[in-house]
Residue frames as qw, qx, qy, qz and C-alpha x, y, z in Angstrom:
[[0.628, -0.258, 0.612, -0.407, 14.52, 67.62, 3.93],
 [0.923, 0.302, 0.145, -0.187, 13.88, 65.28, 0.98],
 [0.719, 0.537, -0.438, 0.053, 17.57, 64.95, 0.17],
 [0.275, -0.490, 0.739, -0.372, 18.09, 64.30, 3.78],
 [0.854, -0.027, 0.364, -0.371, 15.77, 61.64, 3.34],
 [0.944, 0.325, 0.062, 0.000, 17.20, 60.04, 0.47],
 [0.219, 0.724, -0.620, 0.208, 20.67, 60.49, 1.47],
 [0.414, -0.261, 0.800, -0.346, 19.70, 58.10, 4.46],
 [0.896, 0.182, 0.250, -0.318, 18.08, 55.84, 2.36],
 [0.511, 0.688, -0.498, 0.129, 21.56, 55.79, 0.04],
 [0.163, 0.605, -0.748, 0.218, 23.45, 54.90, 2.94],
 [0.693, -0.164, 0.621, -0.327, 21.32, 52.18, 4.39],
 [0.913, 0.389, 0.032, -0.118, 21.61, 50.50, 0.97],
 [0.655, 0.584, -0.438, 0.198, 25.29, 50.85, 0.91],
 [0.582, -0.334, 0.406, -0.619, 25.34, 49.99, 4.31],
 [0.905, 0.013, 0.204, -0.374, 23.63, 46.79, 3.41],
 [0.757, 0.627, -0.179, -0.032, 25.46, 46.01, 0.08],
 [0.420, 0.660, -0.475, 0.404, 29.34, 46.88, 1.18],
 [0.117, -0.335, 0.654, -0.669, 29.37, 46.62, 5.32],
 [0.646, -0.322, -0.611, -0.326, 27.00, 43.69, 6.40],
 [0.451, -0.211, -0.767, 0.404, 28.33, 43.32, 9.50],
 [0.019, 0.178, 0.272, -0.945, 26.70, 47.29, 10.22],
 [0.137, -0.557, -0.690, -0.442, 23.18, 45.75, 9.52],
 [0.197, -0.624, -0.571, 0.497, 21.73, 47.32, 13.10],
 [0.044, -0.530, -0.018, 0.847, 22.76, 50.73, 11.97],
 [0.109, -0.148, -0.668, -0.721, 21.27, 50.33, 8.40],
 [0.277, -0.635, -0.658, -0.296, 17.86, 49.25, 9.99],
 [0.267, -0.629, -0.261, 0.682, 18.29, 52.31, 12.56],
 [0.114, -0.382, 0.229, 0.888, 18.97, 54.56, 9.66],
 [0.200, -0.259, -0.742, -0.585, 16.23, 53.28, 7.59],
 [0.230, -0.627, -0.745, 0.011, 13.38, 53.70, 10.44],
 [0.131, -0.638, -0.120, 0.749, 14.59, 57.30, 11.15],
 [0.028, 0.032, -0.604, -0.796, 14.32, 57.66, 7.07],
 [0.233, -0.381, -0.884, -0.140, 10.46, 55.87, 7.66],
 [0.338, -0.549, -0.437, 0.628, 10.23, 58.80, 10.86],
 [0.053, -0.409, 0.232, 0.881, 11.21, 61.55, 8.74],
 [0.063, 0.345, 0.842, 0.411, 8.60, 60.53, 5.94],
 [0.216, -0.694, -0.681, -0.081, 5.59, 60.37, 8.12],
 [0.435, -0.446, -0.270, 0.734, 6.79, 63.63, 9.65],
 [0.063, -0.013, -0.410, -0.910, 6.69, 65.82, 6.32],
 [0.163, -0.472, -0.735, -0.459, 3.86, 63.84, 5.00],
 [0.246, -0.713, -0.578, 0.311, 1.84, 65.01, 8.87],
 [0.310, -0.403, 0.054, 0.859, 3.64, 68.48, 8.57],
 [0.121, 0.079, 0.630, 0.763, 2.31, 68.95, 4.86],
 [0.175, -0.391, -0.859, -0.282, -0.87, 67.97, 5.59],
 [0.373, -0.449, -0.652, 0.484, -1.37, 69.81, 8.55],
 [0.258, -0.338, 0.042, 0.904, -0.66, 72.96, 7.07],
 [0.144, 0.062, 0.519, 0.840, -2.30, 73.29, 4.38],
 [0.327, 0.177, 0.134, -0.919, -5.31, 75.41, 3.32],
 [0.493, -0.093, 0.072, -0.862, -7.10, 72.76, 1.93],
 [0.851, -0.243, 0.362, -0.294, -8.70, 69.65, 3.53],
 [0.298, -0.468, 0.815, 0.168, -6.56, 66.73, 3.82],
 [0.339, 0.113, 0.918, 0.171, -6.95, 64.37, 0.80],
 [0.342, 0.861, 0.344, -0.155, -9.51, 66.75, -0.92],
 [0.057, -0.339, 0.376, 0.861, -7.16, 68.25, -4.20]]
């Protein structure tokens, strides 16, 4: 999932860089990249055995 993440972050920079006129879809592909973050990060957290933010 983390090279999904930073594959969409790759292509919203080249995206940006090479293909202005396909800004919409960069900032689409960059808030589903922002989606997918907070998703793990909740997922991770949720799971584990011991209290969030307590290592």
């Amino acid at each position: 999932m983390e090279f999904l993440n930073f594959a969409l972050i790759f292509t919203t920079g080249f995206l940006v860089l090479r293909r202005p006129e396909k800004e919409s879809l960069a900032f689409r592909l960059l808030l589903l990249s922002a989606a997918l973050t907070a998703f793990l990060f909740f997922v991770g957290s949720r799971g584990s055995v011991l209290p969030p933010f307590n290592y």
